[in-house]
N, C-alpha and C positions, 0 to 999 in steps of 0.2 A: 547929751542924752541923759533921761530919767533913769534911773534901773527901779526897775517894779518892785523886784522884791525888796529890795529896801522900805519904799513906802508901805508896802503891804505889814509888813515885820513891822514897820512901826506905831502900824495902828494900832498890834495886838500888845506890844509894850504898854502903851497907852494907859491900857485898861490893865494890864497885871499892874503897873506904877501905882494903880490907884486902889489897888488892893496892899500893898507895899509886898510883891512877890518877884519873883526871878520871872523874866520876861523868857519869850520866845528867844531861839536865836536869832542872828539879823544876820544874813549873807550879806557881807561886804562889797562883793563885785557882783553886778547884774547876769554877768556871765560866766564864760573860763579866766582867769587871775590873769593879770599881764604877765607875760613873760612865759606862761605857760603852755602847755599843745593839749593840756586837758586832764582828764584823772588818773592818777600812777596808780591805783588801785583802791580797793576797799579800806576806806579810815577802820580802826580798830584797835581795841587796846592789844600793845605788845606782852604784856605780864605775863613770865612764867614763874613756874611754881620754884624756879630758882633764883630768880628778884630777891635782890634783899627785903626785908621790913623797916620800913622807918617806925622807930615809938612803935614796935611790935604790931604795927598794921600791915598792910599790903599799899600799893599806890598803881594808882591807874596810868599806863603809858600808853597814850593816845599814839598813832604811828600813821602815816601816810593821809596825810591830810592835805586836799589840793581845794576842798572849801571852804575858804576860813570864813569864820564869823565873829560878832560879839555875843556876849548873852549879858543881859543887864539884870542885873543885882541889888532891889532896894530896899534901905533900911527902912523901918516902922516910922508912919508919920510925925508923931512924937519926937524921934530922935531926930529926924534930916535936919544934917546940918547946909546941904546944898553944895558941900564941898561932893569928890567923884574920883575914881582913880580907876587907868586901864589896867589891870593886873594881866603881865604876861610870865609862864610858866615857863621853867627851864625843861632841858635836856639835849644839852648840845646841839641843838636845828638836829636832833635824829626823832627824838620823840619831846610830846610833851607832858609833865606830870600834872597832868589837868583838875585833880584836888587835891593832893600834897600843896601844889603849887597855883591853885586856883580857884574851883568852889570854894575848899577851907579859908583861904585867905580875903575871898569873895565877902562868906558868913561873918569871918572876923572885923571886916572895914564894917559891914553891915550895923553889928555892934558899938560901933563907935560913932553910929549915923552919918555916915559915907555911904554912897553909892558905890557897889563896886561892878568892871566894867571885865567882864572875862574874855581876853582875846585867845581867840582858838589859829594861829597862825599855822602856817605853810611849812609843812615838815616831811622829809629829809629834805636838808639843803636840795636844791635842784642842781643835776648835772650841767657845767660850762660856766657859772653861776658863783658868783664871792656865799656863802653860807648865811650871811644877813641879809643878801639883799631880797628874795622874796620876804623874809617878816619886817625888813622895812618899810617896803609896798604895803604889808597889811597893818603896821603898827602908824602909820601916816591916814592911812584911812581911817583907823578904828577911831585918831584921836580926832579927826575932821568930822565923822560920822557925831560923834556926844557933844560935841560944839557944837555944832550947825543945829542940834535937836535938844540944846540946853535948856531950851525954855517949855519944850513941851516934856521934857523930861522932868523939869524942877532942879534943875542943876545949875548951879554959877559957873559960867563960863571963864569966868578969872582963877577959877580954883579945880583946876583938872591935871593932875597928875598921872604918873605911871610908875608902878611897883614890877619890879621883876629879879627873878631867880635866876643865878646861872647865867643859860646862853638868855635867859629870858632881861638878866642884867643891862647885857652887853647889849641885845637889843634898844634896852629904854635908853644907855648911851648914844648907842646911834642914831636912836632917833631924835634925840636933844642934838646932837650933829649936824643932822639933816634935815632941821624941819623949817628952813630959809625954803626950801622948793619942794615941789613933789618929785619923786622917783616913777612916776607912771603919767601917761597923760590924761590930764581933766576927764572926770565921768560925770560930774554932776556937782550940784550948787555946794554939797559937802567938802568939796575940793576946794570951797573958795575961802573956808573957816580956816584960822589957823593948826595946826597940828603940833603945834610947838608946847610941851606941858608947863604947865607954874611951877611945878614940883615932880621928885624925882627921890625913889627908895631904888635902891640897889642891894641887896642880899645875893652877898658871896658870887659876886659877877666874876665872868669868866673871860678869857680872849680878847680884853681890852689892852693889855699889855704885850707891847713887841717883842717877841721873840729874840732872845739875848742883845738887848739893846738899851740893858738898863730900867729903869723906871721912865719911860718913855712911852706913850699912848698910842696903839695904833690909828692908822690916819681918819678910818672911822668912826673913830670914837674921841676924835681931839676935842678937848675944852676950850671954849671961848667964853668971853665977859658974856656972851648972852644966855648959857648954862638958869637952868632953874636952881633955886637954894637944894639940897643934894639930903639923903641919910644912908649910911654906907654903914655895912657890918659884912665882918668877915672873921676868920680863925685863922691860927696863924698855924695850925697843922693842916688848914686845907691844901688838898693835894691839886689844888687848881693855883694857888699859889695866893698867898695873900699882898704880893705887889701890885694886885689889879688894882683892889683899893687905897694901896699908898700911892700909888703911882697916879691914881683918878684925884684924890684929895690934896695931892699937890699940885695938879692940875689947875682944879679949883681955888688953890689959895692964891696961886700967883695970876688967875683972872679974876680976883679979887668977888668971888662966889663963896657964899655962903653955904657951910656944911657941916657936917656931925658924923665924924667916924669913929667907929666900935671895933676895937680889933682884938680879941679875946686868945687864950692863951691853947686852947683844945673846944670839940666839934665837930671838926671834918667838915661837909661836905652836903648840900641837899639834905637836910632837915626840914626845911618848910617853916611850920609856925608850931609843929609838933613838939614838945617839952622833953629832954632827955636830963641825963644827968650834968649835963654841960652847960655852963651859963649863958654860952651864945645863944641858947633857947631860949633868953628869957630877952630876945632883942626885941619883941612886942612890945614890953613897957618901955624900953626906950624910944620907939619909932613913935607911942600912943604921949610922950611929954613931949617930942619935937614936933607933931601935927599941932600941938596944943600953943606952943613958942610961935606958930605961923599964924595963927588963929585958924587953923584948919578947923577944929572940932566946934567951931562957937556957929551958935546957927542965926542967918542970917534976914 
């Protein structure tokens, strides 16, 4: 089956693409999300006024969201390099930080003439339910959706990646995991694109590491030789723990994958791309020389 609003959504991309502006969103599923019985309630940002500030801002916590979509993000004609990346935002599958951790990082791939690709995924974890597997339903789609519409997007489909925070991390793990099959059944021709990314940034991922069992990967999130080349940062006073990332990067070395990890001495935790006094802030320039080491940034 077609689902409409996809085609429809992507007429209107179309024409923002050719202004070089942020597009419409695109509802991913024509209908209610697999796996689901329909709306948990009204999406809404969580943020009170007792949130912390990141970089003395506020950040928007998106919260009950059972329509995910993408929203496409493009850089100025001039820049596109034709490379793409799905950015998905953390907050533990409870909320998502959707410009901390998404427009901003959206704007900054922009700058560097990337397209960036905003997944708005399925949040709280669903009841009965492992906590990634509805974002891995929607992070399989979102990345079969910009493949399958690479050409009318102006995208290279050999150069599509996924960036994520956090649980937004563990997500792009798992879904470098699981992108041999889909986790939902066939909706349409987008299904039949691979979903598997070239590449892969991980920022301070979370929940990929077994619970007292060593530096050992949980089973979702296992490395194989077919892993994308990898960029890994993290602090070693994150209180999410920084084994995720040694435990991932040794993953990677012994499937003989290529990778680049930053493991910094202080920072904590959900920063974003926001500059603190902390040097792990400044992991933009190093993620902006290893897109460069792939030839990500050279236009095509």
């Amino acid at each position: 089956m077609t689902p409409t609003p996809v085609r429809y959504a992507c007429a209107l991309v179309l024409g923002a693409v050719s202004l070089g502006a942020q597009s419409p969103a695109i509802n991913l599923w024509p209908g209610v999300s697999p796996g689901d019985a329909g709306s948990i309630g009204e999406e809404h940002d969580t943020t009170t006024s007792k949130d912390n500030l990141i970089a003395g801002r506020p950040v928007i916590r998106t919260g009950d969201v059972s329509v995910p979509t993408i929203t496409v993000y493009r850089p100025s004609a001039d820049k596109d390099t034709g490379a793409a990346v799905v950015v998905c935002p953390g907050g533990g599958f409870h909320i998502l930080a959707m410009d901390l951790e998404g427009t901003e990082v959206c704007q900054w791939l922009n700058s560097l003439g990337v397209t960036g690709v905003l997944l708005k995924y399925r949040v709280p974890a669903r009841q009965g339910r492992p906590d990634y597997e509805a974002p891995l339903q929607d992070a399989q789609r979102a990345v079969g959706i910009v493949r399958s519409h690479a050409k009318e997007w102006s995208i290279d489909p050999n150069r599509i990646g996924v960036l994520g925070f956090s649980a937004g991390g563990n997500l792009c793990a798992t879904l470098v995991a699981n992108s041999a099959a889909r986790a939902y059944p066939r909706v349409d021709g987008a299904d039949d694109s691979s979903c598997s990314p070239d590449f892969q940034i991980l920022i301070y991922p979370g929940g990929i590491l077994a619970k007292g069992e060593g530096l050992k990967l949980v089973a979702h999130a296992a490395v194989t030789a077919a892993a994308p080349p990898t960029f890994l940062v993290m602090a070693e006073d994150d209180p999410v723990g920084p084994g995720n990332v040694l435990a991932y990067a040794i993953a990677l070395k012994e499937a003989k994958v290529p990778f680049e990890l930053h493991l910094y001495p202080t920072g904590g935790h959900g920063y974003g791309l926001r500059r603190t006094k902390d040097f792990v802030t400044t992991w933009p320039e190093r993620a902006v020389d290893w897109m460069k080491s792939l030839g990500l940034l050279e236009r095509k």
